[in-house]
N, C-alpha and C positions, 0 to 999 in steps of 0.2 A: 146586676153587676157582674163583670166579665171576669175569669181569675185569668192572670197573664201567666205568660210564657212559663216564666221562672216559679211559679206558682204551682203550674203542672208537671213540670220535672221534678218538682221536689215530692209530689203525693205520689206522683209513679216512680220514685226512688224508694219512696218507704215503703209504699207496699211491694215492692222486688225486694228489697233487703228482710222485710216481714217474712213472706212467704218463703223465699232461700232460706232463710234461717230455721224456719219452720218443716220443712221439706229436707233439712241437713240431720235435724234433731230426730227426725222419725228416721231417715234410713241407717242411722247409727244406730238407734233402737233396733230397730228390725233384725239390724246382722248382730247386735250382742245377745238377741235371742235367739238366733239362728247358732249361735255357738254353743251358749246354753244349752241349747235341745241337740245338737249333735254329740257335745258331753255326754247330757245325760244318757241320749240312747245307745254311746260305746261303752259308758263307764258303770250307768246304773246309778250315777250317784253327782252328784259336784258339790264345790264349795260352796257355802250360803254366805260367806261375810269376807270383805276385805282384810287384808292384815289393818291398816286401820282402824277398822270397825271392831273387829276384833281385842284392839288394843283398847277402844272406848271402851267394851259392852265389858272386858275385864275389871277395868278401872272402876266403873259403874258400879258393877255387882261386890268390890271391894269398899268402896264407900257405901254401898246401901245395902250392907248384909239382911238389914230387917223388913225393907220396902215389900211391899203385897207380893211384887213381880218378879221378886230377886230370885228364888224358884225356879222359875221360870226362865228368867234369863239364864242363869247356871246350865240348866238343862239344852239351853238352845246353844250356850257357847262350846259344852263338853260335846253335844254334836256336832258339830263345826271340826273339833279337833277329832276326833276321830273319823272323819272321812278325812279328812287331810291327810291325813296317816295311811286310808286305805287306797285312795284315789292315785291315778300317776300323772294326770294333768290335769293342772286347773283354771278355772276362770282367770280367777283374780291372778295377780301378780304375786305370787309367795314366792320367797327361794325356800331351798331345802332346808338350810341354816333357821329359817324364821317357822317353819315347820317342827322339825327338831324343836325347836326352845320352847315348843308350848306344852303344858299342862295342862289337866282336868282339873278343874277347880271343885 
């Protein structure tokens, strides 16, 4: 059984839209590591967490003071905030204002 016309444009549509999307995902990877690592090798240091994530992993550690990890989280968020502090450019999108406001928990 034969697949028509309309049958073939549509599987080589998808795999061009597959693979584009595919081939999009990696060179945007590639250059946010290529930033990363030119950070790190001017600065010696970068941000590990978005303001965002930042604002989760606080919340987190405020509602699970007593969880296994919470330790541990603390640990990784008060680093975070102090390279923020030391650092003069970073990854992520911080302003200064949202720098400023944070604390070591």
């Amino acid at each position: 059984m034969a697949l028509s016309t309309s049958a073939w444009v549509v599987m080589l549509g998808s795999i061009a839209v597959l693979w584009g999307t595919a081939v999009w995902a990696l060179v945007r990877s590639l250059r946010d590591e290529d930033e990363k690592l030119e950070l790190l090798n001017e600065q010696g240091e970068i941000d590990t967490y978005s303001p965002r994530s930042m604002t989760e992993l606080r919340e987190w550690i405020r509602e699970n003071p007593n969880d296994k990890h919470a330790s541990e989280a603390r640990e990784r968020y008060n680093e975070c905030v102090e390279t923020l502090r030391r650092i003069d450019t970073t990854f992520y999108d911080w302003s200064q204002s949202e720098i400023d406001s944070l604390e070591r928990l």
